[in-house]
C-alpha positions, 0 to 999 in steps of 0.5 A: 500500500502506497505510503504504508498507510495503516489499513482498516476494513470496515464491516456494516452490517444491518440497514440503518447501519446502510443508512449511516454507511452511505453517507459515511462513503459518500463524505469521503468520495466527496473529499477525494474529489475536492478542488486543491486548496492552499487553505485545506492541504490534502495530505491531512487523512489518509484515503488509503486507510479506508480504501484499495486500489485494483483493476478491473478485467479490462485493465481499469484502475479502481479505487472501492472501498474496504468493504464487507456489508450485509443487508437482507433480502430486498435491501438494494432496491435497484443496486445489484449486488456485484455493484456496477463497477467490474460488470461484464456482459461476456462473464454474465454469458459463461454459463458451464451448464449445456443442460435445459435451463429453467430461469427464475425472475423476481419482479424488478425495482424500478431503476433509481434515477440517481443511480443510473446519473452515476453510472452514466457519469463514471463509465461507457457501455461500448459498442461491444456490450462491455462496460469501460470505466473511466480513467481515473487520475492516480487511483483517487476519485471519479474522473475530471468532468472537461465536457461542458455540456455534461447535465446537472447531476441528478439529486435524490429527493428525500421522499424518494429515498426508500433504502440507503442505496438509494442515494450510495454514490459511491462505487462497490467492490464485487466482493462488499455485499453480501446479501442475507436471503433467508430473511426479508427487508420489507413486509411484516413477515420473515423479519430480523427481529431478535438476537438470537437469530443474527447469532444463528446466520453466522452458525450456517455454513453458507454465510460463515463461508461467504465472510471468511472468504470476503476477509480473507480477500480483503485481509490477505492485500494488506501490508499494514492491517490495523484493525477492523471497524464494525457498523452494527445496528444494535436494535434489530437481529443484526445486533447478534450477527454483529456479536458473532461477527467480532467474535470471529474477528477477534478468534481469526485477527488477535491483536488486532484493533476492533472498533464496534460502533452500535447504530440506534435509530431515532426514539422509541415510537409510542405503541410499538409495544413489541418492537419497543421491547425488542429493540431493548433485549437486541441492545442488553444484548449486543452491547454486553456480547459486542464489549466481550469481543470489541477492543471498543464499543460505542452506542451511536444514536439521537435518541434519548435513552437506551431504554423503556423510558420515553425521552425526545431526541437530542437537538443541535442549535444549528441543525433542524432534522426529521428525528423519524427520517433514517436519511437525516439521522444517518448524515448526523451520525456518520458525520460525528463518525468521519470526525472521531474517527480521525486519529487512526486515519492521519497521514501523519502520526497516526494513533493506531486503533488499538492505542486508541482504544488502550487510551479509552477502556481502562479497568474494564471501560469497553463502552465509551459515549460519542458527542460532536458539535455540528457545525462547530460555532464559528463566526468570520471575526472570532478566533477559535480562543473567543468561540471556546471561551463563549462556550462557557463550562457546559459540555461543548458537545451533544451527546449522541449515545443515547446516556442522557443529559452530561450535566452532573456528569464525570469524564474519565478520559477522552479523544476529542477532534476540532477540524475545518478551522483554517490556521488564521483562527487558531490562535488570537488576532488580537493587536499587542498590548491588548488585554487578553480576555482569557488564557486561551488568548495567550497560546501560540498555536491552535493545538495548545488553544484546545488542549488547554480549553480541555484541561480547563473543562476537565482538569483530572481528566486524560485527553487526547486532541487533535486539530485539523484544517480538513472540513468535513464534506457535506455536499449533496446527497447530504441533505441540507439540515443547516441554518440560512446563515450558513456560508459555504464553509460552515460559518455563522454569518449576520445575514443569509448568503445570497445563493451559496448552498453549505459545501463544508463545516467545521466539526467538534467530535469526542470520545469519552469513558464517562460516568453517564454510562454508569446510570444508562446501563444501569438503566437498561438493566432495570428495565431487562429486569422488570420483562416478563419474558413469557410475554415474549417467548417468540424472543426466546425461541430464536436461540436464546435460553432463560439462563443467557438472559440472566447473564447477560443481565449480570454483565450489563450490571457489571459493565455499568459498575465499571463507571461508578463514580463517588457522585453516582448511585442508582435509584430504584 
């Protein structure tokens, strides 16, 4: 791998994790393709951590993401499952068998418009019936557009969108998706409801083959594998899959970072009893299954509470979204992902995910709490020292594992990111001889600015920072959540610009071991508790026995001691 870089395959597994994924892929597509800017270096994050290089049969260089993905039946909607990317009419034609054939057709979907807007932009069907793809300068990105009287892209409406890939626009590898046909995406029957039966995919020999030969592919061209990062949906069936997945993650690649992040989507609907009671055992269970093999694991979701109780979904100040629409929650959520994620992708220094992790679970914390500021809070005139200090001592961040409201909380160590400020805002522009309104005025570069601004915010607490100029890409598909104030760039401005749609933001993103994780799964274990389980024996019956329930409870009971702090008690 060119440079060396420290590889990571990513795993998504389940369809809000689709959701999250699409909009993780396509932020990064977005910035492979950024214009070259003397303010935004590109040599910040290193695309080849994420992503590989190879060929198609006719010699094209490609450049796909490091993908395994697993979705059920009906998923895809019109994206095939090859992708479109290595299509080849003349292997689609070699068929071994001479016999009688009896062909078996599904009623198609009809072709996504957007989808087709990309194949058409990136690749030629020729004369020949084979498909060519595009050159594509230095492995990096779509190729340049020099036609001018090439058509507008089209741009996925939000109640178009069905399924992720309806807005993907991202090219897979043959050898990413890989469907579950055992059980359905739509329709209320043949469902991935329960833990149980996620387990029970990955004990068929079919699917276990089917990822390991996947791994073993995208593994064994690695020069530098770090680790692995699992997005799992933790409501649904996929949260057992998910489980047994990084069991064979860590049997097969010891030593090796896995970093589990479990997706929730938006709050709890009221009278949806049994969806509702399912989506809590899926979550006691994966989380307490998904520590005991992760190197880290942490709940990611705009709920309020990760159990029973009834809590409104997280608000941003600057964000108006639809808590109910799976396309806005995943755009939030991939974006605070595209930001935590940052020190194991650097180019330079990289933390690794292993260190990473070694940095945040101490004595047994395996389950950490995400939090971002989206967009972080700047204004043309303010220097990063006057936005912190106008902040005050609330936590700087919104919290987005579903743990509650912060205040009163501990943090007891923490990796936080503040990227897309350019280097004129770090430090204080203040004209000598001016009194300095804070102590972060007196720093000389941005990093000792936020490293400081930290200490103040939590003196006994071990943390990690990391300040980029890299902005964090939300062009179209992202949907447009952000304030008429907004410039191109993310900035807060005193009047709407005139015609300019928001391109870029700066983010604020953070990992923390925090005590908020003592009373929110504490929590969760009162409310497993209290089921009266032979209400829900269907739970039972998909390979779950009574005693796997009482230790699960224990676990999860064990698991929030570990976040005790001397302020905190549990009342019943």
């Amino acid at each position: 791998m060119a440079g060396g870089a420290r590889e990571v395959l990513t795993l998504q597994l389940g369809h809000f994790a689709g959701f999250v994924g699409a909009h993780w892929w396509n932020q990064q597509d977005a910035a492979l393709c950024r214009p070259t800017d003397a303010e935004e270096p590109p040599g910040e994050l290193c695309p080849d951590v994420l992503y590989r290089t190879g060929r198609t049969l006719h010699g094209q260089e490609t450049y796909t993401p490091r993908l395994i993905l697993m979705d059920l039946k009906g998923s895809l909607s019109s994206l095939k499952q090859e992708g479109g990317l290595y299509r080849d009419k003349e292997l689609d034609a070699a068929i071994a068998w001479q016999g009688k054939l009896t062909t078996h057709k599904e009623e198609l979907y009809p072709k996504n418009p957007y989808l087709q807007d990309l194949l058409s932009a990136e690749g030629v069907l020729s004369s020949d019936g084979t498909w060519r793809v595009k050159s594509i300068p230095n492995g990096k990105g779509p190729p340049p557009f020099t036609n001018a009287r090439t058509p507008k892209p089209v741009i996925p409406t939000e109640g178009s969108i069905r399924v992720w890939s309806d807005f993907l626009r991202v090219h897979l590898h043959p050898r990413s998706i890989c469907m579950i046909h055992k059980y359905n995406h739509d329709g209320e029957a043949g469902r991935l409801e329960a833990f149980g039966q996620g387990e029970s995919i990955l004990k068929e020999p079919k699917y276990l083959e089917e990822l390991e030969d996947r791994l073993h592919f995208y593994v064994e061209e690695c020069d530098y594998l770090q680790g692995f990062q699992i997005l799992c949906d933790l409501h649904d069936g996929f949260s057992g899959l998910g489980a047994k997945a990084a069991e064979l993650l860590q049997d097969e690649y010891s030593g090796r970072g896995i970093i589990t992040w479990g997706l929730l989507p938006g709050p709890y609907r009221l009278g949806e009893l049994q969806k509702n009671i399912y989506r809590l055992l899926n979550t006691a269970f994966g989380l307490v299954h998904l520590s005991a093999h992760s190197s880290l694991v942490c709940p990611l979701s705009l709920g309020g509470s990760l159990g029973l109780r009834p809590e409104p979904p997280v608000s941003f100040p600057l964000l108006q979204y639809d808590a109910a629409l799976p396309v806005h929650c995943g755009a939030i959520l991939a974006t605070a992902l595209d930001t935590v994620t940052v020190p194991y992708r650097l180019r330079s220094s990289p933390v690794s995910m292993v260190h990473l992790a070694d940095m945040l679970n101490f004595s047994g914390k395996k389950v950490v709490t995400a939090g971002a500021t989206i967009p972080f809070p700047l204004v043309p005139s303010q220097s990063l020292p006057d936005t912190l200090m106008q902040l005050g001592q609330a936590t700087p961040w919104t919290p987005l594992s579903a743990c509650g409201d912060p205040s009163g909380t501990c943090c007891f160590t923490q990796s936080v990111v503040l990227r897309g400020l350019d280097r004129a805002r770090h430090t204080s522009q203040l004209t000598p001889g001016t009194p300095l309104p804070s102590p972060l005025h007196a720093c000389t570069t941005g990093e000792e600015v936020l490293a400081q601004y930290l200490q103040q915010q939590q003196p006994r607490v071990r943390s990690s920072s990391h300040l980029l100029l890299t902005p964090c890409r939300v062009v179209p598909p992202y949907p447009y959540l952000f304030s008429s104030r907004h410039s191109q760039h993310g900035l807060l401005l005193d009047a709407p610009p005139a015609g300019t749609a928001v391109e870029s933001i700066p983010v604020l993103g953070a990992l923390c071991s925090s005590s908020s994780l003592y009373r929110a799964l504490g929590d969760l274990a009162k409310d497993l508790s209290k089921l009266d389980l032979r209400r829900w024996a269907s739970f039972m019956d998909a390979g779950v026995e009574q005693d796997d329930l009482e230790e699960t409870l224990q676990e999860l009971r064990n698991l929030a001691q570990c976040y005790e702090s001397g302020n905190d008690r549990l009342v019943d």
